[in-house]
C-alpha positions in Angstrom: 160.8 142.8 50.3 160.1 140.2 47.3 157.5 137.8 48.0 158.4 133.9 47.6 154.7 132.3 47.7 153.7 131.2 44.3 150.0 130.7 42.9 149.2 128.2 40.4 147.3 130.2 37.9 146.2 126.9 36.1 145.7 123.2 36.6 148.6 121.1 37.0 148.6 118.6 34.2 147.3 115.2 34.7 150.0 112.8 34.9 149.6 108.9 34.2 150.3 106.8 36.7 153.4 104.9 37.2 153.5 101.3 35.5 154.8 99.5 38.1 151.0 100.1 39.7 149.0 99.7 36.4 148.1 96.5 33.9 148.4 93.0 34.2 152.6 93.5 35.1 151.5 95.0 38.1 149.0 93.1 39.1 151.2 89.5 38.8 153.5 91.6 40.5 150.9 92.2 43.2 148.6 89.3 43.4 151.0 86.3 42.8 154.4 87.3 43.1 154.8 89.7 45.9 157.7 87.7 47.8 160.0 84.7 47.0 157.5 82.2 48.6 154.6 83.2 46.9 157.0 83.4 43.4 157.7 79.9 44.4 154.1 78.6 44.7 152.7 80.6 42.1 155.3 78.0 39.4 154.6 75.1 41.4 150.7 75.8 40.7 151.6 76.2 37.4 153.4 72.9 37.1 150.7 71.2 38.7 148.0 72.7 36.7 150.1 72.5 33.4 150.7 68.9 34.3 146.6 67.8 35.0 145.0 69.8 32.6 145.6 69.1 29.3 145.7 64.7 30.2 142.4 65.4 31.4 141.3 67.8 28.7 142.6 65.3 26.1 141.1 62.4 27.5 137.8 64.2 27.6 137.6 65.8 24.9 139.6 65.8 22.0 140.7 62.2 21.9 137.6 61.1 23.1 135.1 59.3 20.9 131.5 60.3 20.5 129.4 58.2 18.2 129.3 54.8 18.0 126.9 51.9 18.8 129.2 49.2 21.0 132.5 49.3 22.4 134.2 49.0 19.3 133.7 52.5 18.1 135.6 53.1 21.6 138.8 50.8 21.1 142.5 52.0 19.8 145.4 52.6 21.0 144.9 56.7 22.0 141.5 56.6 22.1 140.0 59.0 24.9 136.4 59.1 27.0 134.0 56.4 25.8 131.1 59.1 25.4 128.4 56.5 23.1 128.8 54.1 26.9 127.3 57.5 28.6 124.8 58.5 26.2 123.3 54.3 25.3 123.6 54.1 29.6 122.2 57.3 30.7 118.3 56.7 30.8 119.9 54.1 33.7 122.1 56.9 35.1 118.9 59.0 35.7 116.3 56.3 36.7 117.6 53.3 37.5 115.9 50.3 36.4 112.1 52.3 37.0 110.0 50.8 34.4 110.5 53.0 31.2 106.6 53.3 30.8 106.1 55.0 33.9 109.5 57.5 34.0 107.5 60.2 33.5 106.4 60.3 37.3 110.0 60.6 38.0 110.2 63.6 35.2 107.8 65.0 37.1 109.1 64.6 40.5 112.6 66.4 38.9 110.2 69.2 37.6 108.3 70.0 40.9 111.5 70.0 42.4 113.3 72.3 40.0 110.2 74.5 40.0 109.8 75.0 43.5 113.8 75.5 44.4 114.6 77.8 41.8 112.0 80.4 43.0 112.5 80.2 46.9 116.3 80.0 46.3 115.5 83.3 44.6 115.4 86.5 47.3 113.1 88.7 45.0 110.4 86.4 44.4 107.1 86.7 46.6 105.7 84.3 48.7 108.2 82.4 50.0 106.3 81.2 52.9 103.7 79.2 50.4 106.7 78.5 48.3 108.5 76.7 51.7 105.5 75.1 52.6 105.3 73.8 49.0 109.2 72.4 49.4 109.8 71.0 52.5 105.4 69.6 53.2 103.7 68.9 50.4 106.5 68.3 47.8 107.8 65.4 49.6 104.0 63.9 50.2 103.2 64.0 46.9 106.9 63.0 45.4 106.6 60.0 47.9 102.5 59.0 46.2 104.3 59.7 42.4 107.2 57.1 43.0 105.7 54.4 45.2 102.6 54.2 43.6 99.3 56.1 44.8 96.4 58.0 43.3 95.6 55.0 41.0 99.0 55.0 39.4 101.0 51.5 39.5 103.1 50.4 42.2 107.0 50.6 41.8 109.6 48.6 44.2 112.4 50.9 45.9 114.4 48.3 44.6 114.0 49.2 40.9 114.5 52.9 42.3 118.3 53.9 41.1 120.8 56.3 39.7 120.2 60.4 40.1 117.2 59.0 41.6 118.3 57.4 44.6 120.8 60.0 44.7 118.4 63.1 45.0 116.0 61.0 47.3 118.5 60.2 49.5 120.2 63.6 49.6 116.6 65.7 49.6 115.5 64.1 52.6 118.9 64.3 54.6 119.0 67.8 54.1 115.6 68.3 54.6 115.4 66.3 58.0 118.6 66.7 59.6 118.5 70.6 59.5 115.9 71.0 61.7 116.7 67.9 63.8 120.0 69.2 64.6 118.7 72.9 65.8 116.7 70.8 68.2 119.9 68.9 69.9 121.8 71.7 69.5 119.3 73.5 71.6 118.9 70.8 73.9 123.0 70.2 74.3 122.8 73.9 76.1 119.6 73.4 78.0 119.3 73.8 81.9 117.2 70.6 81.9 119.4 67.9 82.5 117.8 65.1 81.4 116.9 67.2 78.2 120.9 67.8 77.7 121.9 64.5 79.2 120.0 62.5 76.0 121.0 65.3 73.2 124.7 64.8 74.3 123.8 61.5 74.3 122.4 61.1 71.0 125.3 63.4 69.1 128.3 62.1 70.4 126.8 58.0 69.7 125.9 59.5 66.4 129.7 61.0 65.7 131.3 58.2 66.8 129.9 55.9 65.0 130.8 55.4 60.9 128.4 56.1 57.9 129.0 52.7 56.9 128.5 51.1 60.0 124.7 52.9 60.3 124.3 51.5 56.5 125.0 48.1 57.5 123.2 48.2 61.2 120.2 49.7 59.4 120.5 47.5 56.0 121.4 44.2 58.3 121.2 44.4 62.4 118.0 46.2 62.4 115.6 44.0 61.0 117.1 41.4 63.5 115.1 43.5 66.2 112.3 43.7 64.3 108.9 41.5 65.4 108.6 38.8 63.1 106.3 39.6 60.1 107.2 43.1 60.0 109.2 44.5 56.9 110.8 48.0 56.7 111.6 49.0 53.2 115.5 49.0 52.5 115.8 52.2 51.5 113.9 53.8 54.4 115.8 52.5 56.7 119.0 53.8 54.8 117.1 57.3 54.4 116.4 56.9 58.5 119.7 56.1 59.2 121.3 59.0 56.7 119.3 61.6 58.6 120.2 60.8 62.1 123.7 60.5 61.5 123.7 63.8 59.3 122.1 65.6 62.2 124.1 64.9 65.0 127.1 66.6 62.8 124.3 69.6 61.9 123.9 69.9 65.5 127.5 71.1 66.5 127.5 73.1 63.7 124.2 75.0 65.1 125.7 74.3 68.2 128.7 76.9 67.3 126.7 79.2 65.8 124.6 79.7 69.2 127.8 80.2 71.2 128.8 82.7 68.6 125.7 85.3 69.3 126.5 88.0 71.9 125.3 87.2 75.4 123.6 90.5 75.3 121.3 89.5 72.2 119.8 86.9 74.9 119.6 89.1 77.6 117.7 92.0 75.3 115.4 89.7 74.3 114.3 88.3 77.6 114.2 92.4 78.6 111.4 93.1 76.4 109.4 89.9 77.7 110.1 87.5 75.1 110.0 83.6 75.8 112.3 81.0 75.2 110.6 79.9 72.2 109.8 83.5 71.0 113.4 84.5 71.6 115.1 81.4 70.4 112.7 81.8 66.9 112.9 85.3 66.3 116.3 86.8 67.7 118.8 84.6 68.5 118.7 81.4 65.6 118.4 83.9 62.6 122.0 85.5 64.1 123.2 82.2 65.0 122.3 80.3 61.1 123.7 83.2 59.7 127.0 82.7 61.2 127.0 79.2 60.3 126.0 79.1 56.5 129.7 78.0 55.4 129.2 74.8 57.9 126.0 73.8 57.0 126.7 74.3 53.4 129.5 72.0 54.6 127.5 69.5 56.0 125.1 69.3 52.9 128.0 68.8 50.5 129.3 65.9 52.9 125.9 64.2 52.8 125.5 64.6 49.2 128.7 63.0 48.2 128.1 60.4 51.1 124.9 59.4 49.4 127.4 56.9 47.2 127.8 54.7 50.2 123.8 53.6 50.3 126.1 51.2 47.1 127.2 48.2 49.9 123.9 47.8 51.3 122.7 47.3 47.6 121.2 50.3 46.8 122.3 51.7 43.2 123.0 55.2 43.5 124.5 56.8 40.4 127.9 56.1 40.8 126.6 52.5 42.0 124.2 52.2 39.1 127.5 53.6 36.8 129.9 50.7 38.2 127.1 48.2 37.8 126.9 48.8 33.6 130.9 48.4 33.5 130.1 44.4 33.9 128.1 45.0 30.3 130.1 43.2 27.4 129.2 45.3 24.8 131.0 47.9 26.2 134.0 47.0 28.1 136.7 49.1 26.9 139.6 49.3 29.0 138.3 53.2 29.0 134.5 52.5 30.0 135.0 52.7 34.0 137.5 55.4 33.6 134.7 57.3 31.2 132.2 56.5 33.8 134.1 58.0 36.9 134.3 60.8 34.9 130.7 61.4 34.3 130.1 60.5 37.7 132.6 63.2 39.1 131.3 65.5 36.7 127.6 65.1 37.9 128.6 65.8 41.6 130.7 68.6 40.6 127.9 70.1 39.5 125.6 69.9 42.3 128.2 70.7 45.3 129.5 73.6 43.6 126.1 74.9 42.6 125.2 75.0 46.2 129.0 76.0 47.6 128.6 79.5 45.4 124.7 79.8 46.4 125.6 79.8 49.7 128.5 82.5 48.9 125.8 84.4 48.0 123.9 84.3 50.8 126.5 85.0 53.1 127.2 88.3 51.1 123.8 89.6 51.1 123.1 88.7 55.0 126.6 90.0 55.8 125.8 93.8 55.0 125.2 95.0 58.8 129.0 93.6 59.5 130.3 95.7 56.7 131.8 99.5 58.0 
């Protein structure tokens, strides 16, 4: 009897594959029109982007005007971005009305800060724990000694303070502040001790209830009413005071939900091996718990930074404050000055919220390997 096995006696030949699984046809075909709905939002996208894209591109940039010494370089009938307002403006963008002789303590202030972020924000770089110390201690010391006034070096007003100044200030020390003032009520939301948990409850939901502009104006008007007579608090402390307990109460129920998020069994394994509240809280359970929360505290910092425009009604010039202030300036009102303004404005905090929004992508990709299978 014939036998019907066969046996390759070479290697099949190597085939391409199909097209319908290769090259950019397949992948639209994949990624954005797999079904009818997405076919359908995949052309309105491209409406809506067609539509916004090239006004804004043309305004910015290749109808826009950018020399000129006064605002009739920037006047016609399809004439884009005012660029000439930005660049005779922006040494009041940046410092506000600090006297020009003595900007170079706020250069230097920008430098430290840039300096000491850029290495600790880096995971290969050694000593982070003198690098931290450096950031968050004696930065803001010496920052404070540079700006004010101190070390023999002359005495500036907070109210000359303004611009990417303010801004930063304002910003720096919310983050800085409310972080670990809201690990603290978050703990103390889910202690046993009641009058511990009673006042952090207290404190957060007062705090959340209440409206950033409503703390602005109780701390910029109310609070000096309580004050004993003779005694001044600087304006902008008492905004910077005001910005940190309201950011933290927010911070805390992020924290809050990152607690609740560790394993019951992570708390329980600690206190096995003799560990302390303290001791456990420090070294097993908040590291689990921040990490879980990175995308709402990244949250939470991008809030405050873009809510650091508001310290504007109380008086304060931030940079879009200090920008709307130099649209009252007759040598350059152009019906396109405040829209030009906006737009460096927007551009500016574009910058800085999406700088830290992919920074923290990165951080939760390289503290999210032991969750990878």
């Amino acid at each position: 009897m014939s036998s019907v096995a066969y046996v390759r006696t070479e290697p099949a030949a190597v085939l391409p594959p199909p097209r319908s699984t290769t090259g950019a046809a397949a992948w639209l075909r994949t990624n954005l029109f797999s079904s009818f709905g997405n076919a359908v939002l995949t052309i309105v996208s491209i409406w809506l982007l067609w539509s916004i894209i090239p006004p804004i591109l043309n305004f910015a940039f290749f109808h826009a005007v950018w020399e000129g010494a006064d605002r009739e370089a920037c006047l016609g009938p399809a004439v884009g971005a005012c660029w000439p307002f930005v660049e005779a403006k922006i040494g009041q963008f940046i410092y506000g009305v600090y006297p020009i002789d003595q900007r170079w303590r706020v250069d230097l202030v920008y430098l430290m800060l840039a300096g000491s972020l850029i290495p600790l924000a880096i995971p290969s770089v050694p000593y982070k724990g003198w690098n931290a110390l450096f950031v968050f201690v004696i930065f803001p010391v010496v920052s404070f000694f540079l700006l004010c006034g101190g070390f023999g070096l002359q005495p500036v007003e907070t109210s000359l303070w303004g611009g990417l100044l303010v801004t930063l200030v304002v910003s720096y020390v919310g983050i800085v502040a409310s972080l670990p003032l809201g690990v603290l009520l978050a703990l103390g939301r889910r202690s046993r001790l009641p009058l511990v948990k009673l006042f952090c409850v207290s404190f957060i939901e007062f705090w959340r209830g209440v409206p950033l502009i409503t703390v602005l104006f109780m701390s910029s008007v109310m609070l000096p009413l309580f004050m004993p007579n003779g005694l001044q608090v600087d304006k902008l402390l008492r905004a910077l005071i005001g910005v940190v307990l309201f950011s933290s109460a927010y911070m805390a129920e992020v924290v809050r939900g990152g607690l609740q998020a560790v394993p019951k069994g992570q708390y329980e394994g600690a206190m096995a091996v003799g560990l302390g509240y303290w001791s456990m809280m420090r070294l097993v359970v908040l590291p689990q718990a921040l990490k879980l929360v990175i995308p709402g505290i990244v949250n939470t910092f991008v809030g405050l930074f873009m809510d650091t425009s508001l310290v504007l009604i109380i008086g304060i010039f931030d940079l879009l404050g200090i920008i709307q202030r130099n649209f009252t300036d007759a040598k350059w009102a152009t019906p396109v000055t405040s829209s030009t303004g906006y737009l460096f404005a927007a551009l500016v905090f574009w910058m800085f919220c999406f700088g830290m929004s992919r920074y923290s992508r990165y951080m939760e990709r390289r503290l999210d390997v032991g969750r990878h299978r």
